[in-house]
N, C-alpha and C positions, 0 to 999 in steps of 0.2 A: 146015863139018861139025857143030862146037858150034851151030850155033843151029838146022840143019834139026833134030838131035836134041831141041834141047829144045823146039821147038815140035811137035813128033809125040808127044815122051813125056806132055807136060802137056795135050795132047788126051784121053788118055784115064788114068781113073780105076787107078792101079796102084803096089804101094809099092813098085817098081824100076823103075829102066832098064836092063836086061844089054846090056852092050854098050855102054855109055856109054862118053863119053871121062872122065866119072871116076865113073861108078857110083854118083850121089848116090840118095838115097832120097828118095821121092815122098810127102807126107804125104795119106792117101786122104781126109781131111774137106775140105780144101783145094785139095787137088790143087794145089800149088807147092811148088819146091823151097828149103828154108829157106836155102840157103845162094847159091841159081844169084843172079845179077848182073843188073841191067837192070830189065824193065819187071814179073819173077816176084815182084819185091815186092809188088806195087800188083794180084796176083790174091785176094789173099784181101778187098780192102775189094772187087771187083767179085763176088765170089762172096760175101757178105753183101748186096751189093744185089740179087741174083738170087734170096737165101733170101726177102727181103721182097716181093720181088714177088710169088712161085710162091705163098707159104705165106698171103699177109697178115698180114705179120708186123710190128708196128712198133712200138718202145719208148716214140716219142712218144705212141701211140695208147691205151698201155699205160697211161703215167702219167696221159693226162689220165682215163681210164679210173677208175684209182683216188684217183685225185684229185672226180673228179665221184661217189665212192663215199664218201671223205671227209665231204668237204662235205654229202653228203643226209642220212647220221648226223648231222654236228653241226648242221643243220636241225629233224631228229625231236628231238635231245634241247633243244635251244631251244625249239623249241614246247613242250614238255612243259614246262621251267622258267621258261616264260611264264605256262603256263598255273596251275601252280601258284601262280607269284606272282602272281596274279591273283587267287586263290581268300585267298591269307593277305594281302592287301592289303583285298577286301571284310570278313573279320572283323577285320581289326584297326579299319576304319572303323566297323565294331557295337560294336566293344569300345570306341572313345571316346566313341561315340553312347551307349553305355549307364550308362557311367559317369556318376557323380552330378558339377554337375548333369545331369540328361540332357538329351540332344538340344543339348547346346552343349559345343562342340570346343575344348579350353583351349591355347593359342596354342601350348604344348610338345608337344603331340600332335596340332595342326596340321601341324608343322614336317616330323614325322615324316610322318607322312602322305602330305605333298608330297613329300619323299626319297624315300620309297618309289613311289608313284606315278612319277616320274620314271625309276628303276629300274627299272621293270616297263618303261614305255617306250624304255628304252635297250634292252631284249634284245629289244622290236618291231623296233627299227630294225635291231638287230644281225640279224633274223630277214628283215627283207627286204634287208638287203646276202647273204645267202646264197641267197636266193629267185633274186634279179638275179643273180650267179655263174652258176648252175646255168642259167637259162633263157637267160642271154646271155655266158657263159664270159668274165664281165668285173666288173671289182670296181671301184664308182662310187666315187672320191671324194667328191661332193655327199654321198652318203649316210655314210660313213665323218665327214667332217666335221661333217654333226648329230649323228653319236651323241658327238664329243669335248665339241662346246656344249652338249649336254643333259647331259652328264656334267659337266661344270665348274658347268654351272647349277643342279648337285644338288649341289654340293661351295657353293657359294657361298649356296644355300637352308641346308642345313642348318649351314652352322658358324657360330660367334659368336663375334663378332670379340672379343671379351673373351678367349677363352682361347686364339687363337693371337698371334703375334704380327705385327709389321708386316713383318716381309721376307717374311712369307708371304701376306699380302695385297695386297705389290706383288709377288710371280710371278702369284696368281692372275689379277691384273689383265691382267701381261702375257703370260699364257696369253690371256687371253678376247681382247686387241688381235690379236694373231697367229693366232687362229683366225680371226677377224672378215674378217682381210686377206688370209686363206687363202680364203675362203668368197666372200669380193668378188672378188677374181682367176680363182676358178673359175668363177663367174656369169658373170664378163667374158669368160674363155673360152668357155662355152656357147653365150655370145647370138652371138660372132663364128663359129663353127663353125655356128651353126644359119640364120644371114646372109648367109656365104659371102664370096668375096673381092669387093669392088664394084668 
């Protein structure tokens, strides 16, 4: 008698059952009973998958949603601080050009130069790891791993080794070895994925 009831009552949409064997209250977003026993627990995860059906409704679809909303902002404002650095990278190359003597670049404003140049270059790469995101909902390693090298390679350009000292010269080192074998490993990966199994 308990269960013809509660299978009639939670057929339809109502915040009573009169006449129950204990008169529980019916919740109408839901439609189950908070307290009934058995399978009236497991209606509310089937009545969220029926909102997503009916509605097109879906949280995954939500985040990547704003996630792909994310990412094309911090795309525009990379380009912009590309392009910028671009623009104070060419006068700074005037300003050493113009300097006395002119037309010749004195090894400390070489150095700079290089750093900067490189820096301009790292938010290029940082600008097509969000390019590839966006058009392939997937974020490269290969790519991620030149912007660390070029970034090390700008740390190892500009510093002189006079003024830091040698335990910092061997992390540097062993930053560049462990990228190096990061970067060989993923090579190695690619070429076996793009080969297939023989």
């Amino acid at each position: 008698m308990a269960a013809t009831w509660e299978r009639d009552c939670t057929r339809t949409i109502s915040t009573s059952c009169p006449g129950s064997p204990t008169d529980k209250t019916i919740d109408p977003l839901y439609n189950f009973a908070p307290e009934a026993p058995g399978p009236n627990r497991w209606r509310i995860t089937r009545y969220l998958a029926d909102l997503d059906r009916k509605k097109g409704f879906s949280l995954e679809r939500l985040i990547a949603k704003v996630q792909t909303l994310v990412v094309s902002v911090l795309m525009v404002l990379m380009g912009l601080v590309v392009v910028l650095s671009t623009v104070h990278l060419g006068v700074l190359i005037a300003q050493e050009i113009w300097k006395q003597p002119r037309f010749l670049i004195a090894v400390p404003g070489l150095l700079e130069i290089l750093g900067y140049f490189l820096l301009v270059l790292i938010g290029v790469e940082l600008l097509e790891t969000l390019k590839g995101y966006i058009s392939k909902n997937v974020m490269h390693a290969r790519v991620v791993l030149e912007v660390a090298l070029i970034a090390v390679a700008r740390k190892v350009i500009i510093t002189e080794p006079d003024t830091v000292s040698g335990l910092t010269l061997f992390a540097i080192a062993a930053l560049i070895l462990a990228l190096g074998a990061a970067f060989y490993l993923e090579s190695k990966a690619r070429n076996a994925d793009a080969t297939g199994p023989q």
